[in-house]
C-alpha positions in Angstrom: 0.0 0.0 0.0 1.3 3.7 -0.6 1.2 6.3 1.3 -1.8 7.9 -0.4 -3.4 4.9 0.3 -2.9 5.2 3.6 -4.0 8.4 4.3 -6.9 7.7 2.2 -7.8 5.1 4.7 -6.7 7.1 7.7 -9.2 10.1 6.8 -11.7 7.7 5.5 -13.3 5.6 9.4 -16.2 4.8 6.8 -13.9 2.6 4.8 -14.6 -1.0 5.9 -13.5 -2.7 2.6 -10.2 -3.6 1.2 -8.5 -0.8 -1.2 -8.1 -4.0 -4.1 -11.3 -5.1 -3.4 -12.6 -1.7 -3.6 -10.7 -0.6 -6.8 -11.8 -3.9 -8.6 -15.8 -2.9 -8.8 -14.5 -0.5 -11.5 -13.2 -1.2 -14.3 -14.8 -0.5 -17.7 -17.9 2.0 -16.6 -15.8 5.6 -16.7 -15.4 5.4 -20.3 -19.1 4.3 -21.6 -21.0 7.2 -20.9 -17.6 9.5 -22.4 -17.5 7.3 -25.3 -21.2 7.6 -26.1 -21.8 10.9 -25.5 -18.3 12.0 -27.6 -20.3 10.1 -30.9 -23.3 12.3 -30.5 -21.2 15.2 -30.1 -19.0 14.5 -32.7 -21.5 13.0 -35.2 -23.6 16.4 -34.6 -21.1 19.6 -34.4 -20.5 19.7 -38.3 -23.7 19.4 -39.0 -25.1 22.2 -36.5 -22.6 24.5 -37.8 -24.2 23.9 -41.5 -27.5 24.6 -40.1 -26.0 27.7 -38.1 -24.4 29.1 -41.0 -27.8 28.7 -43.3 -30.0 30.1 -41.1 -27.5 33.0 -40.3 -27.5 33.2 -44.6 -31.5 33.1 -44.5 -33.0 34.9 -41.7 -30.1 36.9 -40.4 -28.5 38.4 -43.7 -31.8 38.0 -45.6 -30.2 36.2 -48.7 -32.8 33.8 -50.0 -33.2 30.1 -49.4 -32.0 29.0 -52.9 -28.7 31.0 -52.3 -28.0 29.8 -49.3 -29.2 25.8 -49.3 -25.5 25.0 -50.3 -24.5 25.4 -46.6 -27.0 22.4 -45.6 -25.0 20.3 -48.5 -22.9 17.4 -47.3 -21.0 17.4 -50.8 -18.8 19.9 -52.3 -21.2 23.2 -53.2 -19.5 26.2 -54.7 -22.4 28.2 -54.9 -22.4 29.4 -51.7 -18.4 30.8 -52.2 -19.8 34.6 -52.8 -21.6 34.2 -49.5 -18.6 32.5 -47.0 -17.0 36.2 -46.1 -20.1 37.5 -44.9 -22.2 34.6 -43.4 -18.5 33.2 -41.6 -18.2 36.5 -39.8 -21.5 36.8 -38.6 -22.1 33.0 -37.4 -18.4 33.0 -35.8 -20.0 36.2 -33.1 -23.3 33.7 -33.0 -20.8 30.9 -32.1 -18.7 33.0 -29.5 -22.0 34.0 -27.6 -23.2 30.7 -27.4 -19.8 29.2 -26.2 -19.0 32.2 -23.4 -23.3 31.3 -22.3 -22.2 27.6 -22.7 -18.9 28.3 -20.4 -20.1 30.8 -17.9 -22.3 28.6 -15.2 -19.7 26.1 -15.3 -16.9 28.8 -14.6 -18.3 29.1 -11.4 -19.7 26.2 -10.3 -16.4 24.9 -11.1 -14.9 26.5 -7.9 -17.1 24.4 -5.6 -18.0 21.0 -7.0 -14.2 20.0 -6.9 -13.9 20.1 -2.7 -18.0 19.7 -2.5 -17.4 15.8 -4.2 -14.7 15.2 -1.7 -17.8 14.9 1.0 -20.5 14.3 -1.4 -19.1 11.7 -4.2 -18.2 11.9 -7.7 -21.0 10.4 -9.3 -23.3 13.6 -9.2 -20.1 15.8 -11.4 -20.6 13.1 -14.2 -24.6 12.5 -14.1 -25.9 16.3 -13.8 -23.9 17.1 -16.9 -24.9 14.4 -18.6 -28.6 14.9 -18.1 -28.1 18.7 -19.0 -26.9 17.9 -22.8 -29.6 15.2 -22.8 -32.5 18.5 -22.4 -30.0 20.3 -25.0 -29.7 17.7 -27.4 -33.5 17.9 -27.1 -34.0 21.6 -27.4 -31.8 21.3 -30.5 -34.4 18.9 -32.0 -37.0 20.8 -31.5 -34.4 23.7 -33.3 -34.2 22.4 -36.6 -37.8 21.0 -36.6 -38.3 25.2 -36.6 -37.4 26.7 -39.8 -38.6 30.1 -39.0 -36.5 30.1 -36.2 -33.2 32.3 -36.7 -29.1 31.0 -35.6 -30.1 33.3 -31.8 -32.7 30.6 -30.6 -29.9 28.1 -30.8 -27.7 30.0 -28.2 -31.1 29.1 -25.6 -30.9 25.4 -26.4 -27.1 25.5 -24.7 -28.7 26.7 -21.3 -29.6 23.5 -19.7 -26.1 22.1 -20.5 -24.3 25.2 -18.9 -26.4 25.0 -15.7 -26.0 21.7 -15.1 -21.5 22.0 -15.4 -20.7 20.8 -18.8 -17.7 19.5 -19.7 -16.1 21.2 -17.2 -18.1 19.1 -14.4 -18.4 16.4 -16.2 -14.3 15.9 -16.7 -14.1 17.0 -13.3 -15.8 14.0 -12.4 -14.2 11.7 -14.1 -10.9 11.9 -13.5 -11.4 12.6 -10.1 -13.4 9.1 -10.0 -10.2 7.2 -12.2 -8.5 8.7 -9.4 -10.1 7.3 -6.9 -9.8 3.6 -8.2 -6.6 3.7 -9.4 -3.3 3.0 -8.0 -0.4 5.7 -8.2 1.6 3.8 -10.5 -1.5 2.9 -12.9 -2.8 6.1 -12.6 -1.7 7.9 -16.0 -2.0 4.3 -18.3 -5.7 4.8 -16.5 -6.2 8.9 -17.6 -5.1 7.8 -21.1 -8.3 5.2 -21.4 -10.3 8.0 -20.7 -9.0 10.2 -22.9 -9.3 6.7 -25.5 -12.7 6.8 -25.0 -13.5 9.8 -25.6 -11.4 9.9 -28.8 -12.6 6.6 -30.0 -15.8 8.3 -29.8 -15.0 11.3 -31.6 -13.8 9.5 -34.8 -16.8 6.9 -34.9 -19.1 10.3 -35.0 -17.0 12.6 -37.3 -16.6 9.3 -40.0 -20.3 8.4 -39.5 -21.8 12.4 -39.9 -21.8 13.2 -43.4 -22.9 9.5 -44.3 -25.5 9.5 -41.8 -26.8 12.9 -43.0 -27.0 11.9 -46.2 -29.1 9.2 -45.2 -31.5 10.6 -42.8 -31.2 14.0 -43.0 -30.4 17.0 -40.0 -33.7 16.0 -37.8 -33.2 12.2 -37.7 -29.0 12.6 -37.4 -30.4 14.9 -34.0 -32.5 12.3 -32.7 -29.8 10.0 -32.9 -27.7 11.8 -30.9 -30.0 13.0 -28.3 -30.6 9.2 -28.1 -27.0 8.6 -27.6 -26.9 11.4 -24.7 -29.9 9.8 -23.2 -28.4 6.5 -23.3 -25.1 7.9 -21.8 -27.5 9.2 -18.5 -29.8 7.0 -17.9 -26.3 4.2 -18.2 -24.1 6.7 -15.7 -27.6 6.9 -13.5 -28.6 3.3 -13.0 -25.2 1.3 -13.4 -21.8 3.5 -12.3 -21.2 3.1 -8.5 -19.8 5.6 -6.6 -16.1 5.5 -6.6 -15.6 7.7 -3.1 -16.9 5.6 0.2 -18.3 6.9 2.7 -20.3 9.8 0.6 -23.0 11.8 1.7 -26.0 12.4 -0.5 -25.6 16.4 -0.6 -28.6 18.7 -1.9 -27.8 21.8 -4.5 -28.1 24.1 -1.6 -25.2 22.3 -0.1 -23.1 23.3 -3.2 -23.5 26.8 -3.8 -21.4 27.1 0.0 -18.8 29.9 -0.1 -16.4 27.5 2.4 -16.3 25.3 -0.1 -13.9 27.8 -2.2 -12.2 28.9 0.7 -10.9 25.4 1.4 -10.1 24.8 -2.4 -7.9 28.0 -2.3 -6.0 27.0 0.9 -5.5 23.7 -0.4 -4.3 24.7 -3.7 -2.7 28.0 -2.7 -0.5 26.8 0.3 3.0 26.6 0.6 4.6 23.2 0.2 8.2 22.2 0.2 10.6 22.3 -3.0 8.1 25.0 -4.7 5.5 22.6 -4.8 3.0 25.0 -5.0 4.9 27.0 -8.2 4.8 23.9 -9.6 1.0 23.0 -9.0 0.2 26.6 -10.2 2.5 26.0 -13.4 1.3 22.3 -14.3 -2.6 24.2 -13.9 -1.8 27.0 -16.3 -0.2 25.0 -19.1 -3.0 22.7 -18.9 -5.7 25.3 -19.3 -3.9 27.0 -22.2 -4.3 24.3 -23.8 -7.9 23.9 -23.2 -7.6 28.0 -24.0 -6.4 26.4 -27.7 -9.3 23.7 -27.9 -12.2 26.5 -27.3 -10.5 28.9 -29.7 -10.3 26.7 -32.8 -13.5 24.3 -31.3 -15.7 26.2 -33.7 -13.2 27.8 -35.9 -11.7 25.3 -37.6 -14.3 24.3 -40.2 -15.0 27.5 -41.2 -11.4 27.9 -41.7 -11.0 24.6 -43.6 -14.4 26.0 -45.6 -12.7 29.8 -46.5 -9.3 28.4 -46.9 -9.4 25.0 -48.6 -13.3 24.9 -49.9 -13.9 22.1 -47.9 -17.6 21.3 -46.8 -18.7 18.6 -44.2 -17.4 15.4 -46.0 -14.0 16.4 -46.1 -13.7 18.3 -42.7 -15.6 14.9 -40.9 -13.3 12.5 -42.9 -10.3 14.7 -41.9 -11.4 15.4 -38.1 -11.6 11.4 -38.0 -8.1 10.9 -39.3 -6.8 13.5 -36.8 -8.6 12.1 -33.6 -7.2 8.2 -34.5 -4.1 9.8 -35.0 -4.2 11.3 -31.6 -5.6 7.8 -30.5 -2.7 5.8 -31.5 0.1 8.0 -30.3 -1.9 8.6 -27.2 -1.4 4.8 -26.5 2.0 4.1 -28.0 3.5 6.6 -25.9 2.0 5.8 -23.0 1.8 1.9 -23.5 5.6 1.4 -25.1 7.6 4.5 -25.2 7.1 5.5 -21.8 7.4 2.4 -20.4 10.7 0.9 -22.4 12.6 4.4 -22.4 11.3 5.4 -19.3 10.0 8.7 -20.2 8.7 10.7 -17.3 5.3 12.7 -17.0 7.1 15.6 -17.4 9.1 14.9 -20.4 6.2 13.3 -22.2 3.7 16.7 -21.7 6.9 18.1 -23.2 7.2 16.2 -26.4 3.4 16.7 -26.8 3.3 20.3 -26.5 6.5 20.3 -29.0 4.1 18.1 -31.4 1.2 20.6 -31.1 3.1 23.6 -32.1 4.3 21.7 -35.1 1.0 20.9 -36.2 -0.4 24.5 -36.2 2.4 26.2 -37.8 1.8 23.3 -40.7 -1.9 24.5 -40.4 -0.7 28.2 -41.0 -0.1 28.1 -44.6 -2.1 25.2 -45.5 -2.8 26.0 -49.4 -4.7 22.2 -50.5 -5.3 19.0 -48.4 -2.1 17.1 -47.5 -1.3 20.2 -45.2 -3.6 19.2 -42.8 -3.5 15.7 -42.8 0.5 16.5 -42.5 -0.4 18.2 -39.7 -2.3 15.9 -38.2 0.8 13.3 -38.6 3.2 15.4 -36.4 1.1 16.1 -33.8 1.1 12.6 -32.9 1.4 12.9 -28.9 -0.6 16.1 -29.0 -3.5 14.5 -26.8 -1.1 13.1 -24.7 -0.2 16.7 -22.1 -3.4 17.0 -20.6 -3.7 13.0 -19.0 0.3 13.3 -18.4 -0.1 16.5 -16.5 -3.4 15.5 -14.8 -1.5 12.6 -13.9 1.7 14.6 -12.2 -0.7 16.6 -10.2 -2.3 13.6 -8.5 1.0 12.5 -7.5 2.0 15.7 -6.2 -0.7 15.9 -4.0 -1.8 14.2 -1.2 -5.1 12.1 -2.0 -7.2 14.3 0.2 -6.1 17.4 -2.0 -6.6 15.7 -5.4 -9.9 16.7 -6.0 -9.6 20.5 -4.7 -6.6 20.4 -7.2 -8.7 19.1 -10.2 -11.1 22.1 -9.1 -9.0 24.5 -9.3 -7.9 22.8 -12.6 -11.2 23.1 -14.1 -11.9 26.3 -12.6 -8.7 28.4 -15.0 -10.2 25.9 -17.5 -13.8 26.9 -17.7 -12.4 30.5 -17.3 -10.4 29.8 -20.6 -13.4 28.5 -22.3 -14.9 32.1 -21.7 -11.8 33.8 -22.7 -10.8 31.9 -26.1 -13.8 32.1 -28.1 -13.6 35.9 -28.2 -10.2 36.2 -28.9 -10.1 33.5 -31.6 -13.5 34.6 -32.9 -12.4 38.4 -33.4 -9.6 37.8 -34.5 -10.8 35.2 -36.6 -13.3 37.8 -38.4 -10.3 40.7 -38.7 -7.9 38.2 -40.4 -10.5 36.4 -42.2 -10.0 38.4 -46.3 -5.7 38.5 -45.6 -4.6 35.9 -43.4 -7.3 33.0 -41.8 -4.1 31.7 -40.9 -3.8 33.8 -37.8 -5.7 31.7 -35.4 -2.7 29.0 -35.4 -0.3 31.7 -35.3 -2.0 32.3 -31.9 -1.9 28.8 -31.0 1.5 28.2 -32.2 2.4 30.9 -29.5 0.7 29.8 -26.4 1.6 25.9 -26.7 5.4 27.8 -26.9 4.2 29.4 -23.5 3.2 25.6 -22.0 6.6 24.4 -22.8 8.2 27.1 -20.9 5.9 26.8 -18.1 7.0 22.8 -17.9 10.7 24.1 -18.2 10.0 25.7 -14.9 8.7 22.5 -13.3 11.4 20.5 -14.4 13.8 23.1 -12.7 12.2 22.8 -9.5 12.5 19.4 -9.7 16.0 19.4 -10.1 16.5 21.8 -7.6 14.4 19.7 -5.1 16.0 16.3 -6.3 19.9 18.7 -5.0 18.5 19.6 -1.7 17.0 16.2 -0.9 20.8 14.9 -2.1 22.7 17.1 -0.3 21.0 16.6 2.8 21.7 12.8 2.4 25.1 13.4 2.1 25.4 15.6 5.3 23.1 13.1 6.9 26.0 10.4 5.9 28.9 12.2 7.3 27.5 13.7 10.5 
């Protein structure tokens, strides 16, 4: 048994089962609802963005429906190529509203759910979320069913996902739950399933997308995924156990508690010995950067793809496909071979993945046909591999009563990045859109440059705190 495991059981009286024996009722139900509810978001984004950007052409720019029905096509359409400037400028500010709405009630519940699970369990920060896109996914239905309705009554349909935590809570959750089952040395093989599942996920529903649509069309592709977001909840709801003994069935009064942040802060915020804390803060930072990436280009990237390369959903689901198995793979061969037969550290690894990252978007920068971005793609093999790896280092930093309030505070910068990005990358987005689209991975390029210093700082400390323990060894010996 480690020592995390044995404070876990020293501040844990309720505990009256074996850690193994405990650990071994979970194995497979994490990633089920992630992997199901990645498909419906996957196999749906394109497709709402087509819908977006034709009702933005119809009822919001007042072009008429013949002009604009080429941005509902899930083949190559030209037609629509006078229209792109205009209707891509005006969806990409419908798009930021709805993402800062989207990010905003998660930004602050984010700053208590972390410490309020240590007391009340994990399973609620993985079901609320889940049942909160299962109303959206609904409320989009009922959307596109409404073709008078213009591309503003889709930011209301994002509501019941924002005040229920979103991704934010719903991540939260999950790793702190692999966390909870896992041992110290498993731990980051474990945070990489996760992360498989929810890729796997994502390249089932961006391959399936433009076939399905062709074959159903945008109401029935919907109702699939609202189906698959049910199926996610009412599976999370009725089968996943609670990972944290001894919890307390709390009451959403009980989570809106102001002490709640207090202790989160104190956790995170106090000192600890060889700079721990600089090198908490550090590890939290580069992480949420590049979340800050992920929320810029979230809703960016296909129109970019569209202005730059004339692309249309086919192409930009086949590619997004490609990309996310690409991630997949090197996500596993790192962790599964690499790591393990070189001996790679956390640190190192988050290193090499950043490195990747930056590679990939200054490929993307002058992208002038195809192979660019599948070339990019190609080198940013261990891209998806920083955020488990540094996850990973932070649990192992801390002691296992601080984990959670450390994902909190993770998930907190996050979800305040997620309300940050999609301005910046939007208006910049708009200005650079006639002389340089381009721009937006120049931006990226710079901040994944700004993780790898960050993790140059951690490895310092490190260092410095491996000397100090050495030297003290050494006068130990002699005296």
């Amino acid at each position: 048994m480690t020592q995390n495991e044995e404070v876990l059981t020293d501040t844990n009286p309720n505990i009256n089962m074996d850690i193994e024996t405990h650990r071994k009722k979970f194995r497979i139900t994490m990633e089920l609802p992630l992997f199901f509810t990645l498909i419906a978001v996957s196999l749906s984004g394109a497709v709402i963005r087509n819908m977006i950007l034709y009702r933005t052409c119809v009822h919001s720019l007042k072009h008429s429906k013949e002009e604009c029905q080429g941005f509902l096509s899930p083949t190559k359409a030209n037609n629509t190529n006078h229209l792109e400037e205009e209707v891509q400028k005006y969806e990409a500010f419908v798009s930021m509203v709805r993402l800062i709405i989207e990010s905003l009630a998660p930004a602050c519940l984010s700053l208590f759910l972390g410490v309020w699970s240590d007391t009340h369990g994990r399973k609620p920060l993985v079901v609320w979320p889940l049942l909160g896109m299962s109303i959206s996914g609904t409320l989009t239905v009922v959307y596109s069913m409404l073709d008078g309705f213009g591309p503003w009554w889709y930011v209301l349909t994002v509501i019941p996902t924002s005040f229920t935590g979103g991704f934010t809570s719903l991540f939260t959750g999950a790793f702190c739950y692999v966390s909870d089952i896992t041992t110290v040395e498993k731990r980051s093989f474990r945070m990489t399933v996760v992360e498989a599942a929810v890729s796997v996920g994502s390249v089932i529903g961006s391959m399936a997308s433009s076939y399905v649509l062709r074959a159903v069309g945008h109401v029935y592709l919907l109702l699939i995924t609202v189906t698959l977001q049910v199926a996610a909840y009412v599976f999370t709801n009725v089968c996943l156990e609670e990972s944290l003994p001894g919890a307390v069935q709390g009451t959403l009064s009980s989570v809106l508690d102001f002490s709640l942040v207090k202790e989160m802060v104190h956790k995170c915020f106090k000192k600890r010995p060889n700079h721990g804390r600089a090198q908490i803060l550090l590890l939290t930072c580069a992480n949420s950067l590049s979340v800050f990436i992920m929320y810029g280009l979230m809703n960016l990237e296909y129109d970019y793809t569209r202005a730059k390369l004339n692309w249309v959903i086919r192409q930009y689901t086949m590619y997004a496909a490609v990309n996310t198995t690409i991630s997949f793979l090197g996500s596993f061969i790192g962790v599964l071979l690499l790591q393990r037969i070189f001996r790679i550290s956390d640190l190192s690894f988050s290193v090499v993945a950043f490195l990747s990252s930056t590679t990939e978007y200054v490929i993307k920068t002058f992208a002038v046909t195809t192979w660019y971005m599948y070339l990019g793609a190609g080198v940013s093999l261990f891209k998806r591999l920083s955020s488990p790896l540094i996850r990973s280092m932070l649990t192992k930093m801390l002691p296992v009563e601080d984990i959670a309030k450390g994902f909190a505070l993770m998930c907190a910068v996050e979800a305040i990045s997620s309300l940050i990005s999609p301005a910046l990358y939007s208006s910049l987005y708009v200005s650079t859109i006639k002389c340089f689209p381009g721009a937006i991975y120049v931006l990226s390029s710079g901040i994944t440059g700004l993780c790898i210093l960050f993790l140059g700082f951690v490895q310092c400390f490190i260092w410095k705190g491996s000397q100090i323990s050495f030297q003290q060894v050494e006068e130990e010996d002699t005296s």
